[in-house]
C-alpha positions in Angstrom: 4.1 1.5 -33.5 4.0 4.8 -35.0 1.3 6.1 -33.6 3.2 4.6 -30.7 6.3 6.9 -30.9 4.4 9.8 -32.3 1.8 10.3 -29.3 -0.9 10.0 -32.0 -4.4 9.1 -30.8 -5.7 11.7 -28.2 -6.7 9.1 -25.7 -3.3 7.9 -25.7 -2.1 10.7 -25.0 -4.4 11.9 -22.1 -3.1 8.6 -20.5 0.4 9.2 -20.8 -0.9 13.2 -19.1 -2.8 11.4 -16.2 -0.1 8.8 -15.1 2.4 11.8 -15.3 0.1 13.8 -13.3 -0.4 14.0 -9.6 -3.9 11.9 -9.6 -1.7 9.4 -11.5 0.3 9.5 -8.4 -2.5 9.5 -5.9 -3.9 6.4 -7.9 -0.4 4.1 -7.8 -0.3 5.4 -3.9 -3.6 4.8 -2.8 -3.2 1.2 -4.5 0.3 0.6 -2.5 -1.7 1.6 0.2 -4.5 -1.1 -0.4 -2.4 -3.4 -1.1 -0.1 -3.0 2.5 -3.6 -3.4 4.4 -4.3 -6.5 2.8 -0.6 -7.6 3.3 -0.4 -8.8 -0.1 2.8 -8.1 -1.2 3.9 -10.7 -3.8 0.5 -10.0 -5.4 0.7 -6.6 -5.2 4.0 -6.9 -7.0 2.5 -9.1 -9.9 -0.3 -6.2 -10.0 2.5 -3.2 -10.5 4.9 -4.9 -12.4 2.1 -5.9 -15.2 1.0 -1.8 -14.8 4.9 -1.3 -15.5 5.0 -3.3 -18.7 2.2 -1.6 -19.8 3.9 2.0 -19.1 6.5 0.7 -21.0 4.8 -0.1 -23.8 2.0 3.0 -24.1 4.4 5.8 -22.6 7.3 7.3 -24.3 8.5 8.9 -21.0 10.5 6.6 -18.9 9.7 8.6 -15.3 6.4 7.4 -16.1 7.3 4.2 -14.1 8.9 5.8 -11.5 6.1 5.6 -9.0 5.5 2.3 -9.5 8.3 0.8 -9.4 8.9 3.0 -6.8 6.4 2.1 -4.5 6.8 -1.7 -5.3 10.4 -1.5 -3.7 8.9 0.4 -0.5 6.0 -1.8 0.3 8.1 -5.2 -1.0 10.4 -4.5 2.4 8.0 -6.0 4.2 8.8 -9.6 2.4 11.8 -9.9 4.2 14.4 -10.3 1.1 14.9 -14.1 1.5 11.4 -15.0 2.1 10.2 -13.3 -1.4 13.1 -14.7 -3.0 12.2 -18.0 -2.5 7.8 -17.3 -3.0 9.1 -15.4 -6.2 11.6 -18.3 -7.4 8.5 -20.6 -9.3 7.3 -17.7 -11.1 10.8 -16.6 -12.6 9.9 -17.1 -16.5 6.9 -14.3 -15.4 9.9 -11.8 -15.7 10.1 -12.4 -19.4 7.5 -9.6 -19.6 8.4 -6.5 -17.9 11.5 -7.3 -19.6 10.3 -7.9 -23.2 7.7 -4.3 -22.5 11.3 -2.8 -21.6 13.3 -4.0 -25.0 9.4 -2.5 -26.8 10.0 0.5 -24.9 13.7 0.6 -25.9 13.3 -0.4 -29.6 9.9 1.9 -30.0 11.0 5.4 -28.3 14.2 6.3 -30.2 16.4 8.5 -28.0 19.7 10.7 -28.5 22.6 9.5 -27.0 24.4 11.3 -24.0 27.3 10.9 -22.2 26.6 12.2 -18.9 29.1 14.0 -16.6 29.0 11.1 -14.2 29.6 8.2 -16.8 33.4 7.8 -16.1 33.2 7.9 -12.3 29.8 5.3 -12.7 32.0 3.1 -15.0 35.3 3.5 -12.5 33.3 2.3 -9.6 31.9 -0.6 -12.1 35.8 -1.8 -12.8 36.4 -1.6 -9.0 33.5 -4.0 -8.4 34.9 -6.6 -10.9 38.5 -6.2 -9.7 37.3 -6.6 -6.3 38.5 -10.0 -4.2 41.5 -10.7 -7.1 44.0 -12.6 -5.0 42.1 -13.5 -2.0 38.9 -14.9 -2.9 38.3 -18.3 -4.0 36.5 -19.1 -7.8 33.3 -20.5 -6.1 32.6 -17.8 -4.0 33.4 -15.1 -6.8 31.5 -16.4 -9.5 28.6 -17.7 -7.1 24.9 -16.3 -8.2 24.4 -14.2 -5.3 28.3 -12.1 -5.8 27.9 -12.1 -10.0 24.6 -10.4 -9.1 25.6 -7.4 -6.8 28.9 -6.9 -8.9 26.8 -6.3 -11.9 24.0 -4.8 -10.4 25.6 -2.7 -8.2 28.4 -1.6 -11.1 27.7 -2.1 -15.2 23.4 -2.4 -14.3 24.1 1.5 -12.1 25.9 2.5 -15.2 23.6 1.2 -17.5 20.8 3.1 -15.6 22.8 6.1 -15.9 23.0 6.4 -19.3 19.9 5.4 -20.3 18.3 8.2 -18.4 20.8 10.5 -19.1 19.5 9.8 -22.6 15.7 9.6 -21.9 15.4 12.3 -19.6 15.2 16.3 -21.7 17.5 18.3 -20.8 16.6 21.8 -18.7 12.9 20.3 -17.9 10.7 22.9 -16.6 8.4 20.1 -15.1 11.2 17.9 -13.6 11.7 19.4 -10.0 7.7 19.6 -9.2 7.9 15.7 -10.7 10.0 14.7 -8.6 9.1 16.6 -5.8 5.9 15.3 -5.9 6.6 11.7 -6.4 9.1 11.5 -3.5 6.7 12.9 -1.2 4.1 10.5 -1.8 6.9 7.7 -1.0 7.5 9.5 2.0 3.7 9.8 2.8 3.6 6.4 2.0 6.2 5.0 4.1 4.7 6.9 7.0 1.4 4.7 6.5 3.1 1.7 6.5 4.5 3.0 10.0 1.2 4.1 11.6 -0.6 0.8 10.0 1.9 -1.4 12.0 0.6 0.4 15.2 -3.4 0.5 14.3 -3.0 -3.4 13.7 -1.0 -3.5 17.2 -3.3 -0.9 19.0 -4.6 -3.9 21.3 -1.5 -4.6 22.6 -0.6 -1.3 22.8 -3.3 0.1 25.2 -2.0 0.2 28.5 1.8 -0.5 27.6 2.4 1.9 24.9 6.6 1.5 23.5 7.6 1.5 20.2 6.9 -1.6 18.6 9.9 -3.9 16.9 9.1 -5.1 13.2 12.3 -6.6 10.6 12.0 -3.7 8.2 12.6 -0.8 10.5 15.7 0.3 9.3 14.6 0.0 5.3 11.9 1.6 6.1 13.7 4.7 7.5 16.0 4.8 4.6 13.0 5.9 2.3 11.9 8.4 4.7 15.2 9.9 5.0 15.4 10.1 1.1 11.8 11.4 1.0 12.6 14.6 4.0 14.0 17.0 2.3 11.0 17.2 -0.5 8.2 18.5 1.7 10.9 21.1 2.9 11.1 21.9 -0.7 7.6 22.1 -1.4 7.0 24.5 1.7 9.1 27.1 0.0 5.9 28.0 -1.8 3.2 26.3 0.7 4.6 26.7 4.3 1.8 24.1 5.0 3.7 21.6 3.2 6.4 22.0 6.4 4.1 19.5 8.2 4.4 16.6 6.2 8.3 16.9 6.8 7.4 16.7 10.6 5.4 13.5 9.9 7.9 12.0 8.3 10.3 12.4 10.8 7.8 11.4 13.8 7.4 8.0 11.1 11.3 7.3 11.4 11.6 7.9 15.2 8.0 5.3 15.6 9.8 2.7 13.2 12.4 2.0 15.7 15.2 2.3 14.1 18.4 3.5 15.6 19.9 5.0 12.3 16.9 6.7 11.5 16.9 8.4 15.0 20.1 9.7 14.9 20.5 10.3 11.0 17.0 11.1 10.7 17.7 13.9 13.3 20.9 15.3 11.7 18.4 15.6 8.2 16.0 17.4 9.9 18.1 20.0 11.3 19.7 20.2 7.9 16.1 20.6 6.2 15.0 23.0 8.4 18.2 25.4 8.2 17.4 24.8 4.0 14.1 26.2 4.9 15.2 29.4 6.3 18.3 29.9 4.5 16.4 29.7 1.2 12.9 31.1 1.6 13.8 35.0 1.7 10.1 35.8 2.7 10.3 36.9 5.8 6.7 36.4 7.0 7.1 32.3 5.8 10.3 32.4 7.8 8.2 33.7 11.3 5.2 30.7 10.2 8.6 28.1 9.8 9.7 29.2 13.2 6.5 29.2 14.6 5.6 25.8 13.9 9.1 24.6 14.9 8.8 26.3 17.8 5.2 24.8 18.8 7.0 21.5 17.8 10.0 21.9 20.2 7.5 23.3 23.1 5.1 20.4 23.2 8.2 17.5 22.8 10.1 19.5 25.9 6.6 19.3 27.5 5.7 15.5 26.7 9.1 14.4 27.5 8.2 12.7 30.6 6.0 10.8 28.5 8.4 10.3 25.6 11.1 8.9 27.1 9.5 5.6 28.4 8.1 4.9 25.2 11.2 5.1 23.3 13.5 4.0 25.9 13.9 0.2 23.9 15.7 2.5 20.9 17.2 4.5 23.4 18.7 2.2 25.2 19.9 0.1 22.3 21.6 3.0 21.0 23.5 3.5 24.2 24.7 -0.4 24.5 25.9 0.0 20.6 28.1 2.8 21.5 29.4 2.1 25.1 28.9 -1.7 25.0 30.0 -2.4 21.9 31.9 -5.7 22.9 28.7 -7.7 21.7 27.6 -5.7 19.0 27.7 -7.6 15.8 28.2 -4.7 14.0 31.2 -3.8 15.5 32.2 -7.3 15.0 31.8 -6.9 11.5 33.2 -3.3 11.5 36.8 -4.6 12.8 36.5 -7.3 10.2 36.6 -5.1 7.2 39.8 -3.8 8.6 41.1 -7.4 8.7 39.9 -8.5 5.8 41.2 -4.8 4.1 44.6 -5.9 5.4 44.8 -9.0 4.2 44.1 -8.0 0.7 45.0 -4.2 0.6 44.8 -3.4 -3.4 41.5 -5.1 -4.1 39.6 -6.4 -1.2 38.1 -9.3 0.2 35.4 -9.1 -2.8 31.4 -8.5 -2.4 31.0 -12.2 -2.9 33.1 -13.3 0.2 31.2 -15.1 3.1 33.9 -15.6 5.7 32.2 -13.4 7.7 29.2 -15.4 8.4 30.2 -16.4 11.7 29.5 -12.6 12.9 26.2 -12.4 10.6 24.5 -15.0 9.0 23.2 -12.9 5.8 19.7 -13.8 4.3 19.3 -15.6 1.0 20.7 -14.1 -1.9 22.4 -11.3 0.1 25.7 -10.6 0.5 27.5 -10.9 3.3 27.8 -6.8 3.9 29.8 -4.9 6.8 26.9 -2.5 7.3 28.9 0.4 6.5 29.6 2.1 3.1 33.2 2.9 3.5 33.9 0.1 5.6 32.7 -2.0 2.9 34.9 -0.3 -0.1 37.9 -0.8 1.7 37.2 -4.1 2.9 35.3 -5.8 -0.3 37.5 -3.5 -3.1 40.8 -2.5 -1.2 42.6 0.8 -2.5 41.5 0.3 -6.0 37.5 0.5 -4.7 38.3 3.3 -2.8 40.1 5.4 -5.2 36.9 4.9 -7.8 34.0 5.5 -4.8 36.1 8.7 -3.8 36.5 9.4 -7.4 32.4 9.0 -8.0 32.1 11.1 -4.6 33.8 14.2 -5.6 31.9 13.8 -9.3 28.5 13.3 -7.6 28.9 16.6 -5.5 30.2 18.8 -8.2 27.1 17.8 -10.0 24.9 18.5 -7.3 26.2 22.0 -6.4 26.9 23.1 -9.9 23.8 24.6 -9.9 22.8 25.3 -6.5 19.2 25.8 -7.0 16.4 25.2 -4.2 15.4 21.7 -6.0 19.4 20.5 -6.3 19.9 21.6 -2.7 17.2 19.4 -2.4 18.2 16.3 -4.1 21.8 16.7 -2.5 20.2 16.6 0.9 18.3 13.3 0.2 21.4 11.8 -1.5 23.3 12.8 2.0 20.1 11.4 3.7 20.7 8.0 2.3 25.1 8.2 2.7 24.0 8.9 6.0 22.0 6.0 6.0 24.5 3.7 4.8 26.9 4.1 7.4 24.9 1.8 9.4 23.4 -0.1 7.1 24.2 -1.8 3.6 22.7 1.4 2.4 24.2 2.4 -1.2 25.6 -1.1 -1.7 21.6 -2.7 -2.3 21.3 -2.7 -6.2 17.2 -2.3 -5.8 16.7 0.4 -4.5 19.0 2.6 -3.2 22.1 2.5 -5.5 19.6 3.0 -8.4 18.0 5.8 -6.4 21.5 7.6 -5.9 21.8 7.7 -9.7 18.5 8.7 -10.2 19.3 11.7 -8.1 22.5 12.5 -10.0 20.6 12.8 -13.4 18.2 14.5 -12.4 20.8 17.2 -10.5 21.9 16.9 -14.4 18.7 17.3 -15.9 17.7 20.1 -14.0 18.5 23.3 -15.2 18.9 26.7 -13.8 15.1 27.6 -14.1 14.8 25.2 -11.7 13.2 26.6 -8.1 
């Protein structure tokens, strides 16, 4: 265990280099990759979560099993939620070890404690979540699996988080922004493959009567690529070239369908690309960044003709949701948080209240969510939740422009990304990933110190 703690043995320590390192990265990606072809999710989760435990166990470093974990969540959308909860129920006592690595890890690598800047707001927002539903929901449906889950998750298991890698993560690290740069642009990279996969494996049906092609995941799948944007932007401050894979991405959310990422994922783009030119000062990079956009916009005004019929079916569902709303369940579901908000103004309906199932049947072991962030503080956590969210808000963006480096700009721009995002969508309130995701993002606007590009 020493040796363990102290880095000791020089193989040990070339391991913990080359999983930090960007072929450690291509490695874990390439094997997502692999394992999305052979649509072998549950196994390709058995496969990363055993190469977690071991990270925990050899690496004192706990962003070593970001990437994993990482890409785990992204290609484990495709299970459907339900569907892998119930594959994944007979294997439950497997968990024992990615948890019992975890207490090695914890018990092995000693840290320092810290008290973030965030830690009041985080544990605020985790009171709000226990209060919420006091007076109008019923025992059973507060203390039911599925409600004792998100409140914890969602509030004490976010805070938890926090602090631990508040603690675990060195202050003012130099190799922090390229880190994290890196490893989100992969996700992105690898989000867009699971996009263009679903239409190689359709390219059949798609000769002939080409339209963008409907699949369950669409709209998680736009929520990583909208938290994955801004990077490449990032990264083409020093190689303009990198401006392209920020393009991809964006062609990946308008091909996966979904409506939020169109309009969202537009907003983030013109956002990214004013970040560009605002912050690169080199004025020949700033003539290749308008070049290429140029190019871009000049061939999509050109192809429009084209365009339009094959993403008419988004089109034209975005139109009914916002002038024939009368059927829309969201809206259904929108006018019910105000109900139930009304009904139960100082704390809510709580997460774990299901009266609204008759608008939306939610999936196994999900809540029964209103699809909309604020919607769903006011009407899950009444004035108290939304007093400790707008609390947590104001906290979150002092922290992020306290700095105002290139790489915070950065991370605030993905963090809006995914707000964005969860206005139309359960968004911020899914424990795994994006809540945990936000307060990843927060320590490492923390972390990052004024060095930072």
């Amino acid at each position: 265990m020493r040796v363990l703690a102290a880095g000791g043995a020089s193989w040990l320590r070339q391991l913990r280099q080359f999983i930090m390192s960007g072929w450690g990265l291509g490695a874990f990606a390439f094997t997502a990759a692999l394992i999305v072809v052979l649509n072998a999710d549950i196994a390709g989760l058995f496969v990363f979560a055993a190469v977690i435990s071991a990270i925990f166990v050899l690496c004192d470093n706990v962003l070593a099993t970001a990437a994993p974990a990482l890409f785990t969540c992204l290609f484990m959308i495709k299970s459907g939620g339900g569907g892998a909860y119930d594959r994944l129920l007979p294997f439950a006592l497997l968990a024992v070890i990615p948890v019992g690595a975890l207490v090695f890890h914890l018990v092995c690598y000693r840290i320092p404690l810290v008290i973030g800047k965030a830690f009041w707001a985080t544990l605020a927002v985790a009171i709000a979540l226990l209060l919420g539903g006091i007076g109008f929901i019923n025992a059973r449906e507060y203390f039911a699996l599925t409600s004792i889950y998100h409140m914890l998750a969602l509030g004490f298991g976010v805070l938890i988080t926090y602090f631990w890698l508040s603690c675990a993560i060195r202050e003012n690290d130099e190799d922090l922004p390229e880190f994290v740069a890196n490893l989100m642009t992969a996700l992105g990279l690898l989000a867009c493959f699971m996009v263009l996969h679903v239409y190689v494996v359709n390219l059949p049906y798609l000769v002939g009567r080409p339209a963008i092609l409907a699949f369950q995941w669409r709209n998680n799948v736009s929520t990583f690529l909208m938290l994955a944007l801004p990077f490449p932007f990032y990264k083409a401050l020093r190689s303009p070239a990198w401006l392209l894979c920020g393009l991809l991405m964006y062609l990946g959310m308008l091909l996966s369908g979904s409506r939020g990422g169109m309009v969202f994922g537009s907003v983030e783009l013109v956002m990214c690309i004013l970040y560009v030119l605002l912050a690169d000062r080199n004025r020949k990079r700033r003539w290749f960044y308008l070049a290429v956009i140029a190019a871009v916009v000049i061939a999509v005004v050109v192809s429009l003709p084209k365009l339009l019929p094959f993403f008419w079916p988004v089109l034209k569902r975005l139109l009914e949701s916002v002038f024939s709303s009368d059927d829309e369940i969201r809206m259904g579901l929108y006018r019910r948080a105000i109900e139930d908000f009304l009904a139960n103004p100082m704390f809510g309906a709580g997460l774990g209240y299901m009266g609204n199932r008759d608008i939306h049947a939610s999936k196994a072991f999900a809540l029964c969510w209103y699809h909309c962030a604020p919607l769903q503080i006011i009407g899950s956590l009444g004035i108290v939740g939304a007093l400790a969210y707008g609390y947590q808000y104001v906290v979150r963006f002092m922290i992020f422009l306290r700095r105002r480096t290139k790489f915070h700009v950065a991370l605030l721009l993905a963090w809006l990304g995914l707000e964005m995002m969860s206005l139309v969508n359960p968004g911020v309130f899914a424990p795994l990933p994006y809540a945990l995701l936000a307060v990843m993002f927060v320590v490492f606007a923390e972390k990052a110190g004024t060095k930072a590009r």
